[in-house]
C-alpha positions, 0 to 999 in steps of 0.5 A: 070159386070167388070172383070180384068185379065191377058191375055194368047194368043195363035193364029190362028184356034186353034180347039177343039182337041188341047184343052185337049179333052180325045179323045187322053187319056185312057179310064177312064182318070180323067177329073181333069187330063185332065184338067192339060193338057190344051192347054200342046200341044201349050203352055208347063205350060199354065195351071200353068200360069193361075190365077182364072179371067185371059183371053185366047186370040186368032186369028181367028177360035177358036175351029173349027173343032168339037162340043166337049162341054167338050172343053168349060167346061174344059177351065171354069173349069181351072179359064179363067173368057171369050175367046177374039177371032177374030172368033169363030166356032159356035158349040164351041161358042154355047157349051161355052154359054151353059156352062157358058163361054163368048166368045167376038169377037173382034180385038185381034191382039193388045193383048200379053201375060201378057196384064191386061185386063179389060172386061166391059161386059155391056158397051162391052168394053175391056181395055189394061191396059198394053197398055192404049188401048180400044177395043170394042165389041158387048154386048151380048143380054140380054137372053145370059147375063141371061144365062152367069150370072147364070152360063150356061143354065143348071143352068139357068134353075135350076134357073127359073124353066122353059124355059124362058130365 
C-alpha cells in the first residue's frame, strides 16, 4: 500500500496528555469537541490545517507517558492516514495498532511542515517529494499489516470471526 500526504511536524516527547485527552475537559464533553482540539496546546489550528491522508511527524518518545488509547483513536479519527516517529512509547504504539493507525520509525529529522510525503508501506519506504529524499523503515510484520489493513483489531476481528491474525 502507497499513500501520499502532507507532513504536519511537532517535535520531541510529545506525550499522550498533550494530545486532546478529556482528562482536562468536563465531564460529558463531545468527543467531536475533543477532537477540534488536537494538539491546539502546541500548534493553534493543527487540526484545521489537516487534509484526509496527511502525516504527523514527530521526535523522539511520541505518546510517552500513559496508555490513553483515545489518543490514538482520536489522532485517526481526524484523517492522519500514519505517525512517522523517531520513537514511540509502547503503550501509545500498541493502542494505535490496535486502533487502525500506523506508527513508522523512522529518521524524521529531515521532514518539515508542509513536505509531500509518499509512504510505501509494503517496501518500508517513505519519499520527500518536497525534498527528493528517500528514507526507509522496517515494513510491519504481516499479522500487524493484517490488522492495520482491516481497520484495527477489533475490525479485524469482526472480520475473520476468530482470533487468528
Amino acid at each position: 500500500m502507497t499513500f501520499k500526504g502532507y507532513a504536519h511536524v511537532l517535535g520531541d516527547f510529545i506525550n499522550t496528555d498533550e494530545h486532546a485527552s478529556d482528562k482536562y475537559k468536563p465531564a460529558g464533553t463531545p468527543v467531536e469537541e475533543i477532537r477540534r482540539t488536537l494538539f491546539s496546546d502546541l500548534r493553534p489550528g493543527f487540526v484545521q490545517s489537516l487534509k484526509p491522508g496527511d502525516f504527523l511527524v514527530a521526535g523522539k518518545g511520541f505518546g510517552t507517558v500513559s496508555s490513553r488509547v483515545d489518543a490514538s483513536i482520536n489522532i485517526r479519527a481526524v484523517g492522519i492516514r500514519a505517525v512517522l516517529a523517531r520513537s514511540f512509547g509502547m503503550l501509545f504504539y500498541r493502542n494505535a495498532i490496535n486502533s487502525g493507525l500506523p506508527c513508522i520509525e523512522c529518521d524524521t529529522s529531515g521532514i518539515r511542515d508542509d513536505d509531500a510525503l509518499e509512504v510505501d508501506f509494503d517496501k518500508g519506504e517513505i519519499r520527500n517529494l518536497t525534498t527528493g529524499t528517500l528514507l526507509t523503515f522496517k515494513p510491519f510484520p504481516r499479522e500487524i499489516q493484517n490488522i492495520l489493513h482491516d481497520g484495527g483489531l477489533l475490525e479485524h476481528i469482526r472480520r475473520h470471526g476468530d482470533y487468528s491474525l
